[in-house]
N, C-alpha and C positions, 0 to 999 in steps of 0.2 A: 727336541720337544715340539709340537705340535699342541701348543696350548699354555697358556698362562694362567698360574697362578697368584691369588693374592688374596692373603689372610689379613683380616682386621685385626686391630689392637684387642678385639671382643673375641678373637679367636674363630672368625665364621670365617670360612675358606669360599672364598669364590673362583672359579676359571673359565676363561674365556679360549675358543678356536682361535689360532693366530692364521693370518691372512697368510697363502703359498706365493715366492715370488711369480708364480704365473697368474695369477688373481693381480695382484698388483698392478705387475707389467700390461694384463687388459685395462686395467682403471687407469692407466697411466695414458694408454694408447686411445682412452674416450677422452679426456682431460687436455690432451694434445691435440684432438682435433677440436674440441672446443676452443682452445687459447686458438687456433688458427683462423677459426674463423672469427673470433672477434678481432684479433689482428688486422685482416682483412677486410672484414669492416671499417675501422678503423684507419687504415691506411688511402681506403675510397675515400674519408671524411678528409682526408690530409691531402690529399692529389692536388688541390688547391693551391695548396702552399709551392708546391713545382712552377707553379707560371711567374710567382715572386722567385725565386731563389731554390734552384733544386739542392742547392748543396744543405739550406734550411730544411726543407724537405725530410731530405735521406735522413739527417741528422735525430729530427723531431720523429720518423719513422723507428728508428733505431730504439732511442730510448722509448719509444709507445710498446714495443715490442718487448723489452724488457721490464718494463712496470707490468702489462696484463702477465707476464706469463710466472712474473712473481704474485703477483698481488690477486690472482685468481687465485693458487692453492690458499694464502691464507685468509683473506676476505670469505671465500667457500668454506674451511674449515673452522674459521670463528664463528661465522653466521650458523652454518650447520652442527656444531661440537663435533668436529673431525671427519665431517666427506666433503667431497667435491663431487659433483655431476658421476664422474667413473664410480669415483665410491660408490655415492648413493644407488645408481644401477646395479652396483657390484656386492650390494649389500654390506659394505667393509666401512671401518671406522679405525681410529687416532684417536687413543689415549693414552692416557700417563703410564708408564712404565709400571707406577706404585699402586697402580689405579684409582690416581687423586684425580682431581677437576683439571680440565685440560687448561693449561695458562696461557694465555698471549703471546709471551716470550716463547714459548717451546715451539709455538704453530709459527710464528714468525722465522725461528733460527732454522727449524727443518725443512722449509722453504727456501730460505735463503743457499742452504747448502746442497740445494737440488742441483747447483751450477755446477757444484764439485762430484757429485753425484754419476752424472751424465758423463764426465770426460772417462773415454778419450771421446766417444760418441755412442749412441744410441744407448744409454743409462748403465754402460758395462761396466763402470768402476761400484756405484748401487748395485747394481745386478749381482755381483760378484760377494758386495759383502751381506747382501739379506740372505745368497743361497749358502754362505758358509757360516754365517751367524745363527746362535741359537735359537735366538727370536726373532728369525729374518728380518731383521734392521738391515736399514740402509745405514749412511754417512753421518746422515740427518737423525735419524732415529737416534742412534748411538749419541750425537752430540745434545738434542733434546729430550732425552731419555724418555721415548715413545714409543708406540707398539702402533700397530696396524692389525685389529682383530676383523674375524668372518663373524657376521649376523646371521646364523642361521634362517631361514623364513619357520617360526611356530606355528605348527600345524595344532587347530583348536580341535579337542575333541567332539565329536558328531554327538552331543546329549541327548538334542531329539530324538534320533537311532535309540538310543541307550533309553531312553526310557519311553520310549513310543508303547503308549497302548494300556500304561500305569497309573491308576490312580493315586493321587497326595493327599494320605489324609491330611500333611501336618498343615496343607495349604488353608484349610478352614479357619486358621486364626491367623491374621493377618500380623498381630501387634508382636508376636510368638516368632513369626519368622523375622519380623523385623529385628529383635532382640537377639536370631540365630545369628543373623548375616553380621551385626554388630559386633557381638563375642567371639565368633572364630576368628584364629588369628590367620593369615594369607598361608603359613607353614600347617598351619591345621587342615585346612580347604586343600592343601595339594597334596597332603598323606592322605585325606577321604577322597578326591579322584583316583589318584594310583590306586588304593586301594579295590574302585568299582570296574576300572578299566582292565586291572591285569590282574581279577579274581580269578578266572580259568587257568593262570600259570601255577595256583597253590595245588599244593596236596589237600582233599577235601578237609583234613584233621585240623591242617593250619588255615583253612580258609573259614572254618568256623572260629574257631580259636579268633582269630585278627578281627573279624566284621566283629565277636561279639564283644570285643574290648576296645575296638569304637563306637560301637552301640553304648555301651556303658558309659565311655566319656563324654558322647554327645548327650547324653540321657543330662549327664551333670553340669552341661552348660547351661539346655535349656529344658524345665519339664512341661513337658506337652501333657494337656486332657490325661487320664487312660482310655477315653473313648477314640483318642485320632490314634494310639501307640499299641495298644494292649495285644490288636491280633494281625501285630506287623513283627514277622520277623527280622532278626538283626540283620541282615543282610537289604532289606527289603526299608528297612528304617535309613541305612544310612544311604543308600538310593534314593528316599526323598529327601535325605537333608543335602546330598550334593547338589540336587536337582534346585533346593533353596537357594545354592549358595552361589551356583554359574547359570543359571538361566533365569535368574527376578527381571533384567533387562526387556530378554526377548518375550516376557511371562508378560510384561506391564504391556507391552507396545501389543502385543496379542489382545489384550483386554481391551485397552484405546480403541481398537478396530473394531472387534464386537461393539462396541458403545454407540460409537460411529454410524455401523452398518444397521443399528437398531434406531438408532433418529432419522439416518435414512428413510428407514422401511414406513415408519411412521408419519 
């Protein structure tokens, strides 16, 4: 499998990309050079201590090297909810198996068992069981019952594209749109994108059919004038209400600037 799932008690099915042991093992290989160089640092701050007592020294070295190189992964993935520095370049994240809140214990104990992980050297015995495990778990994983997913990067749709060159009637009431963006629900707003963005994939039969039985149901959220709706077609109606519903942000800071540019001028 190449993906986790995880269904609520409510029955909504969620699934996540799981992280490839070669994604990993690069997050691992940026994580290791960061513990080194704090080491390193660290080790400059300690050299001192050589001119008292080098066997102090080595000693106090030793253990400094073992506390950052544990207490980076979980200090980084407490602070962050499951990356470290690799992660977060790497786009990958630690969570719960069930896909509950990531706990303390779990970030701590998979941490700890990175030491058992790593033998005999260079992370083969983890190596070994993320590539033959389902869920590419390591040691750690398995003992914390955790996943390692990919963050894909979300590419936002291009709206201004999409609606470049359009008039809104519905924008003439302001109080109208405010009551739009209120009432849809986030699952409603992302059937009316799909549906604007991947109109050209329908058969023309079903592509009137679908815009006009969103047409209908946005009509019953919210009733606009018949003077901003009456000679917009349903395709062209729910183009302005997407337009409501993901671009009020860049719509207001647009406005701000005209206002601006006009005290300016003035």
């Amino acid at each position: 499998m190449n993906e986790l799932r995880v269904r609520t008690p409510e029955g909504v099915l969620f699934s996540f990309a799981l992280a490839s042991p070669i994604s990993r093992m690069l997050a691992w290989m940026i994580d290791a050079c960061m513990i080194g160089v704090f080491s390193s640092a660290l080790g400059i701050c300690l050299s001192v201590l050589a001119a008292v007592s080098f066997d102090i020294s080595r000693a106090v070295t030793v253990i400094s090297y073992f506390a950052i190189s544990i207490g980076y992964g979980i200090v980084l993935e407490w602070y962050w909810r499951g990356q470290t520095i690799g992660k977060r370049l790497l786009r990958l994240r630690v969570m719960d198996e069930q896909g509950l809140r990531l706990r303390f214990n779990q970030i701590a104990i998979r941490n700890l068992l990175r030491a058992v992980d790593t033998l005999p050297l260079l992370y083969l015995l983890g190596g070994l069981a993320s590539l033959f495990s389902q869920r590419a778990q390591r040691l750690g994983d398995f003992a914390a019952n955790t996943v390692v997913i990919r963050m894909p990067k979300i590419v936002q749709p291009d709206l201004a594209q999409l609606m470049a060159g359009k008039f809104n009637s519905l924008r003439q009431f302001p109080r109208l749109e405010a009551r739009l963006r209120q009432r849809v629900s986030p699952g409603e707003a992302g059937v009316l994108l799909e549906a604007v963005l991947r109109r050209d994939e329908f058969e023309p039969a079903a592509r009137v059919a679908l815009l006009a039985e969103l047409a209908q149901h946005c009509r019953k959220i919210v009733l606009f004038p018949p003077e901003a709706t009456e000679s917009l077609a349903d395709e062209q109606y729910i183009r302005n209400v997407v337009e409501i519903l993901f671009r009020r942000h860049q719509t207001a800071s647009s406005r701000s600037g005209k206002v601006k540019d006009a005290e300016m001028a003035q």
